[in-house]
C-alpha positions in Angstrom: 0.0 0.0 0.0 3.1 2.2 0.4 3.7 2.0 -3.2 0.3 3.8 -4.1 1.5 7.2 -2.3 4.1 7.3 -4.8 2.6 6.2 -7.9 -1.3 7.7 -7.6 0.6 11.4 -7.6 3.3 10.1 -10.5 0.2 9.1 -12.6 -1.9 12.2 -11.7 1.6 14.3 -12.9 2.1 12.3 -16.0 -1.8 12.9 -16.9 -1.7 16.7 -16.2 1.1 16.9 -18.3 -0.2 14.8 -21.4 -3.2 17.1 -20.6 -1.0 20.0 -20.7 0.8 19.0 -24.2 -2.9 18.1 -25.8 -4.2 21.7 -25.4 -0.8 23.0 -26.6 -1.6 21.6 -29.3 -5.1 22.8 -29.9 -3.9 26.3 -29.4 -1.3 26.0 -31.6 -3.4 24.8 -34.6 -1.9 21.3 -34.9 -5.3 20.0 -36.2 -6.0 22.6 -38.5 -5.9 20.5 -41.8 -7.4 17.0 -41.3 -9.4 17.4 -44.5 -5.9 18.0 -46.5 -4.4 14.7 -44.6 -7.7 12.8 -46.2 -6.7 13.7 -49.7 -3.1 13.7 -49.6 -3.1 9.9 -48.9 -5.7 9.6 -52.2 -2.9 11.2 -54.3 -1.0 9.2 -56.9 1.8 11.7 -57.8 3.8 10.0 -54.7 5.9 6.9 -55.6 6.2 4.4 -52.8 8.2 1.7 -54.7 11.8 2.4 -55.7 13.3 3.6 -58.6 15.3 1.1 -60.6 18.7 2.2 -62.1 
C-alpha cells in the first residue's frame, strides 16, 4: 500500500502533463488541416516503390 503514495501522484503528474501537451496543441493549430491529410493519402503523384537504375 506504500507504493500507491508514490505512484497515484506520479500518474496524476504524467496525466496533467499529457493534458497540458494536448491543449498546446489545440492552441497552436496542430489539427488545423485533417481534411488536407484525407486527400493527400488519395494522391497518386507519390511513388512508394523504388526507382530502378
Amino acid at each position: 500500500m506504500d507504493v500507491l503514495t508514490y505512484l497515484i501522484p506520479i500518474s496524476l503528474v504524467l496525466g496533467g502533463i499529457g493534458l497540458a501537451a494536448f491543449f498546446w496543441a489545440l492552441k497552436t493549430r496542430q489539427f488545423e488541416d485533417p481534411d488536407g491529410d484525407a486527400q493527400r493519402i488519395l494522391r497518386t503523384d507519390y511513388d512508394d516503390e523504388p526507382k530502378e537504375d
